[in-house]
C-alpha positions in Angstrom: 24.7 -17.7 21.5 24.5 -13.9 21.9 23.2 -11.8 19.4 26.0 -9.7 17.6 25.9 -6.2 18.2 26.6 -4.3 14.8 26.5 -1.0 16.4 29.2 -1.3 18.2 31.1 0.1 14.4 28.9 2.8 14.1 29.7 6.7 15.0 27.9 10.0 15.2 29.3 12.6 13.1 28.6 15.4 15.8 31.2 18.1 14.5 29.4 20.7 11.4 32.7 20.9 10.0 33.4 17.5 9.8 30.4 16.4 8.2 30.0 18.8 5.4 33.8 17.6 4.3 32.5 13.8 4.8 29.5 14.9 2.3 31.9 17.0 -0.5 34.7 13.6 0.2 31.3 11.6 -1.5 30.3 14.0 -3.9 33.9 13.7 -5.0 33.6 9.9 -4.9 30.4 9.6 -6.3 31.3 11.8 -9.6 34.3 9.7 -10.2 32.6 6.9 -10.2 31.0 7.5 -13.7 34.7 7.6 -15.3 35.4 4.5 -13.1 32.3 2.7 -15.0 33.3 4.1 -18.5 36.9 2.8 -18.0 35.8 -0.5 -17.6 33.3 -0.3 -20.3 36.8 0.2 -22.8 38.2 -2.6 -21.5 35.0 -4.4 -22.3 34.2 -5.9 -18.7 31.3 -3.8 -19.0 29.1 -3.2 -22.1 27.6 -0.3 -23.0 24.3 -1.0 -21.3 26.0 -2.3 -18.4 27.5 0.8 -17.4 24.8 3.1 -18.3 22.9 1.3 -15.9 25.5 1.1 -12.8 26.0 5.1 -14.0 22.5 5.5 -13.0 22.3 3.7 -9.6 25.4 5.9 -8.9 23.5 8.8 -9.3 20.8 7.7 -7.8 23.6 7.2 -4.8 24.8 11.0 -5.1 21.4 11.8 -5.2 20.8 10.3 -1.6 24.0 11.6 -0.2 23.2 15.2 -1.1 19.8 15.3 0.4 21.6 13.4 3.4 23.9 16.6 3.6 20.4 19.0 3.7 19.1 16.9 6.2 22.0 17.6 8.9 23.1 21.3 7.6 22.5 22.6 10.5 20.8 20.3 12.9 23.8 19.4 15.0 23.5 23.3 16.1 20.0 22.7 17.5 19.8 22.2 21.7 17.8 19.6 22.7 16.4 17.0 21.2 15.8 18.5 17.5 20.0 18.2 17.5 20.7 14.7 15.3 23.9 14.4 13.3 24.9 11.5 10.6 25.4 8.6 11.7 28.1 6.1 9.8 29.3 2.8 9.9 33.3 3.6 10.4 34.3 0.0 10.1 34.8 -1.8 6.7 32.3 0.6 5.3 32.4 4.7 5.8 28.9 4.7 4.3 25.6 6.1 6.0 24.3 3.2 8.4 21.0 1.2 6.7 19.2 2.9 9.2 20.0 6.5 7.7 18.7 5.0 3.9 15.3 3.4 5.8 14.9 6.5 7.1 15.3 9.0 4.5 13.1 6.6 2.4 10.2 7.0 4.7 10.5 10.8 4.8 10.7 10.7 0.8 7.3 8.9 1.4 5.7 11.9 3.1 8.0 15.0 1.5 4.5 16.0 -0.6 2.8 16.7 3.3 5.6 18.1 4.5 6.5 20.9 1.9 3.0 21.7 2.1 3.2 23.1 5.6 6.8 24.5 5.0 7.2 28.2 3.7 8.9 28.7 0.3 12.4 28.6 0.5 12.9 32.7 -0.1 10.3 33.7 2.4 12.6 31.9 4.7 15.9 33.2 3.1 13.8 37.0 4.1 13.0 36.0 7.3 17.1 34.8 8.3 18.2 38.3 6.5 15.6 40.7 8.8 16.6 38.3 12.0 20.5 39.1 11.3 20.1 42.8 10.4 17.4 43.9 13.4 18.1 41.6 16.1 21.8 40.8 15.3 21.6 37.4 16.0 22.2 34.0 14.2 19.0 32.9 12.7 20.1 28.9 13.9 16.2 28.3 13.9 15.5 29.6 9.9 18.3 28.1 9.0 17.3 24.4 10.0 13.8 25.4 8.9 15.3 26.5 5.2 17.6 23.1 5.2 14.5 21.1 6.2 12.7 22.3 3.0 15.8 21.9 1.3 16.1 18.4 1.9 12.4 17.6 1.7 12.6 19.2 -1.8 15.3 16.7 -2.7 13.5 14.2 -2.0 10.7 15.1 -4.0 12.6 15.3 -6.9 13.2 11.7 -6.7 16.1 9.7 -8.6 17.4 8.1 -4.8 18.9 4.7 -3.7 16.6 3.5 -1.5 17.2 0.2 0.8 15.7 -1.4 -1.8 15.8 -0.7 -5.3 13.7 -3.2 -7.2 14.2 -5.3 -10.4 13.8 -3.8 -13.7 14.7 -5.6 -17.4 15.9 -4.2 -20.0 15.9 -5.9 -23.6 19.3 -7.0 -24.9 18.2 -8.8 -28.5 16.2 -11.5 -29.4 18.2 -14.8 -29.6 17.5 -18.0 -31.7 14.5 -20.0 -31.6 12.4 -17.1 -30.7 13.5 -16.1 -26.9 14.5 -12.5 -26.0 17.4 -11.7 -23.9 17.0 -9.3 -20.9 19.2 -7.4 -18.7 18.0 -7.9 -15.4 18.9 -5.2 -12.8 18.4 -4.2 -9.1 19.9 -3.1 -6.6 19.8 -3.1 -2.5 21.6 -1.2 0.5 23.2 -3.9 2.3 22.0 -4.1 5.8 25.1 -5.7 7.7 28.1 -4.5 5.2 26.5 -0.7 5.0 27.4 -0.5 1.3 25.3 -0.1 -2.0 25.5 -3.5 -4.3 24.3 -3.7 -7.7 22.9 -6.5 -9.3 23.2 -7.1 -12.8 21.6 -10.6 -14.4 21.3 -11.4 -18.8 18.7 -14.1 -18.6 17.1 -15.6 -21.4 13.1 -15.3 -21.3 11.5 -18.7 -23.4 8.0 -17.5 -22.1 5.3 -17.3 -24.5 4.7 -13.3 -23.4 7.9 -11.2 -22.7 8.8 -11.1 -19.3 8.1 -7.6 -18.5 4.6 -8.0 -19.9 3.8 -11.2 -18.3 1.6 -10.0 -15.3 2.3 -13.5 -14.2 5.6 -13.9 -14.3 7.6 -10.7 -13.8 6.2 -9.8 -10.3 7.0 -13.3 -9.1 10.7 -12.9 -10.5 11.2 -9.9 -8.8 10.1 -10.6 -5.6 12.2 -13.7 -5.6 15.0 -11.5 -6.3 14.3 -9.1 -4.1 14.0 -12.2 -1.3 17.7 -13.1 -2.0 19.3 -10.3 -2.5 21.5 -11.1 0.6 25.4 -10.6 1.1 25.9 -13.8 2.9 24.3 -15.9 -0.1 26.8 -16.9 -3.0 26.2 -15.6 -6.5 25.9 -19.3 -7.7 23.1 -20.0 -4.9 21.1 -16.9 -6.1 21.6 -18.0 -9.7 20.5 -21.4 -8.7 17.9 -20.9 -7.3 16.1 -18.8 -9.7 16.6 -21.2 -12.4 15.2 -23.6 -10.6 11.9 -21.6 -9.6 11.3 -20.2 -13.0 11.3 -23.3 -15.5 11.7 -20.7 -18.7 13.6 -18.2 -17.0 17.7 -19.1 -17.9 19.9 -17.0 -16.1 23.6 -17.0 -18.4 25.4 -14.3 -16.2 25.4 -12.7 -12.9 27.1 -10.0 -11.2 27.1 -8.6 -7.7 29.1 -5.2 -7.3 30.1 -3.9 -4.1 30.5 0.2 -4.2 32.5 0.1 -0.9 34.0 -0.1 1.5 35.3 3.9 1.6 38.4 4.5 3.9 39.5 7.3 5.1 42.1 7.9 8.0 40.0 11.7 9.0 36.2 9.3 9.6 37.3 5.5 9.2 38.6 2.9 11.1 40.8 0.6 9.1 43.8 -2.0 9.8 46.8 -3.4 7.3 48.4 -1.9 4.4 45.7 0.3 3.8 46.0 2.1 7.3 49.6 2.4 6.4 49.3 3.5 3.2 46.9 6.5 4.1 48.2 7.3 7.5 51.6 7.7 5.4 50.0 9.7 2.5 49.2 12.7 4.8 46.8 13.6 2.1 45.2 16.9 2.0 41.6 17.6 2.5 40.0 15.8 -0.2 42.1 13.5 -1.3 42.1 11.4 2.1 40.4 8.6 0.9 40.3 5.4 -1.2 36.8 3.3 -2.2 37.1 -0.2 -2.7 34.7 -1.8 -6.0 34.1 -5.7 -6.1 32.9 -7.5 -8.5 31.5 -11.5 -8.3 30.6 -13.0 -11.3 29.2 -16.4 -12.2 28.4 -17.6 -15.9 26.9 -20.5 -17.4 29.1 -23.0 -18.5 26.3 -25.5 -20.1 22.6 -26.4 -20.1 21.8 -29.6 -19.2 17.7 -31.4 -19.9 15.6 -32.6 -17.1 13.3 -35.4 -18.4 9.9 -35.2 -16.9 6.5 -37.1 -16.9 5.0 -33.9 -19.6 8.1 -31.8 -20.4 11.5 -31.7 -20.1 13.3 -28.8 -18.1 16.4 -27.1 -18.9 18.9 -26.3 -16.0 21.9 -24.0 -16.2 25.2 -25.6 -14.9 27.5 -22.4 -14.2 31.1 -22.6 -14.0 33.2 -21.8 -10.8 37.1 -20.8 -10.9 39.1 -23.6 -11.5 41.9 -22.7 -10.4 40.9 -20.7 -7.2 41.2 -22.6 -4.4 38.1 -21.0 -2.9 36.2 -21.4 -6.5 33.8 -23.4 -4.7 33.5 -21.6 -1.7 32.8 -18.0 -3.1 30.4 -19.4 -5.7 31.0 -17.4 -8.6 33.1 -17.7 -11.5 35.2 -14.9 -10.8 35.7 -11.8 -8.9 37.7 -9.1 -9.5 38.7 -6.6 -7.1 39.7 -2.7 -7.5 40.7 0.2 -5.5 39.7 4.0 -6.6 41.8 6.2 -5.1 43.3 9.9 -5.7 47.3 10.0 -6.4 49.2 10.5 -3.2 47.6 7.4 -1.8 48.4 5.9 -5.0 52.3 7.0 -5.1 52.6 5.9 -1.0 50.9 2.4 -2.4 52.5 1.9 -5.2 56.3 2.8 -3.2 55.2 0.2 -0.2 53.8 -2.6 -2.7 51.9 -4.2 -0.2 51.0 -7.7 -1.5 47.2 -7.7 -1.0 46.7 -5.2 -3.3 49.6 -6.2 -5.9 45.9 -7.9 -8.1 43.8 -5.0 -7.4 43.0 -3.0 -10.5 43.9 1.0 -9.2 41.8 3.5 -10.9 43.9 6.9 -10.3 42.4 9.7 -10.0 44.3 12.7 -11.6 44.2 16.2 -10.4 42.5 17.1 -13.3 39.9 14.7 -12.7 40.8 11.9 -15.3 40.9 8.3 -14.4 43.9 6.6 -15.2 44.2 2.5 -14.8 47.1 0.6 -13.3 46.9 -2.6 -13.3 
């Protein structure tokens, strides 16, 4: 069987003017994002903790995409082969391809080296300003050199979403007969959907030593995370399997949320009612877009006892949909989909009433910037 070529959905944004709009159509996404999590957070599908986490791996996303936007400023100007441009995955994901994250990580890895070779960002802004007043020409060379430092500055600063984002745990309460209850969270840049996805698992820790602490323990857990934090595997095999590897590890709840796919008639490729709905929108600049959010979720529905020779074991039995259908095939309990998008796209959807996305939860986004929910 022949490998499958993935690249074949992947284009170089080779036009300046194209690109920066692609990087301030994300800044405006990204920033919305926050009231997105807070809305949800009213209508209790998130708690408190829950959003301030997802708020922070969305920043940490913004945070990426902005040094992304220093990076090709002005390299697609260069001759030769300093010229590079962004390159995206236009199909069933408008993000940045993995390789773009992978990359970016490893030059985060050296940005200390490199800014110390690089001149301060004024010297250069001096050195552009004499070029264009004595030698009247455009100073293309200083100004890949300034967005170079620019960008290495960025991401020196830190705060990024990296291709891997590994586990943290965050205490919830303690719950009877002396365990403690964690918020588990990670999060990874999916290599064959292009998309960020969040990861957010409550577990209840009946070690002897909380799990953080437990030099044992923790790193264990979150390299086994880490190992199957994979698209293709169900929520209820991830959950499964974790319970079953860490006898005193319980995992009550698990979500997986899907910040994508972005479309976008001006940089995406799409088919259906969503092509039709933005290609009859006509939407100006900024407001051509809509971003898809998923969420899976699986709970536990019951512990069940393992008798053993020594001890017995407790094993979580979660609960899939019962009245999906495909309950058992997506292994979670439930998912629920929404769409963010601005308002014309919004007003052409809501006139056309297409019947995929007659479920989908539409966060609106206002003119004024306020998110409004339709259900």
């Amino acid at each position: 069987m022949p490998d499958l070529d993935l690249t074949t959905d992947h284009k170089a944004l080779d036009d300046d003017l194209a690109a920066r709009r692609y990087f301030a159509k994300f800044e405006t996404i990204t920033r919305l994002l926050s009231g997105v999590a807070e809305e949800m957070e009213k209508d209790r599908a998130f708690s408190a903790m829950d959003a301030d986490v997802i708020e922070t791996y969305v920043r940490a996303v913004a945070r990426s995409f902005r040094a992304l936007s220093l990076k090709y400023l002005v390299s697609g100007r260069l001759a030769g082969v300093g010229q590079k441009h962004l390159t995206i995955d236009f199909h069933e994901s408008g993000f940045p391809i993995f390789q773009e994250i992978v990359t970016m990580a490893n030059d985060a890895a050296q940005a200390a080296r490199h800014l110390e070779g690089m001149p301060e960002a004024d010297r250069l802004k001096d050195e552009m300003v004499r070029q264009i007043v004595g030698e009247r020409v455009v100073p293309t060379r200083l100004q890949f050199a300034l967005s170079q430092r620019l960008y290495y500055e960025a991401l020196a600063a830190g705060g990024l979403f990296f291709a891997q984002m590994h586990p943290q745990a965050e205490f919830i309460a303690e719950v009877s007969g002396g365990r403690r209850g964690y918020l588990v969270h990670w999060a990874v840049y999916d290599s064959q959907q292009n998309v960020p996805v969040i990861y957010l698992m409550e577990v209840v820790d009946s070690g002897r030593k909380a799990l953080p602490l437990d030099e044992r323990r923790w790193p264990a857990a979150q390299a086994h995370l880490m190992a199957q934090s994979v698209s293709g595997l169900k929520p209820v095999t991830i959950a499964k399997g974790f319970d079953t590897d860490f006898a005193d590890l319980h995992p009550k709840r698990l979500r997986r949320i899907h910040l994508g796919p972005m479309y976008s008639s001006a940089f995406t490729l799409q088919t259906g009612a969503i092509r039709e709905v933005l290609d009859e929108a006509k939407a100006g600049e900024g407001e051509d877009w809509a971003l898809a959010w998923t969420v899976e979720e699986l709970e536990s529905e019951r512990v069940e006892v393992e008798k053993g020779w020594f001890s017995d074991t407790e094993r979580e039995v979660f609960r899939l949909d019962p009245f999906a259908a495909d309950g058992a095939e997506t292994g979670a309990t439930r998912i629920t989909r929404a769409m963010i998008l601005p308002q014309r796209p919004f007003q052409v959807m809501a006139e056309k009433d297409p019947e995929g996305f007659r479920k989908l939860r539409k966060f609106v986004v206002g003119r004024d910037g306020r998110v409004l929910v339709y259900n």
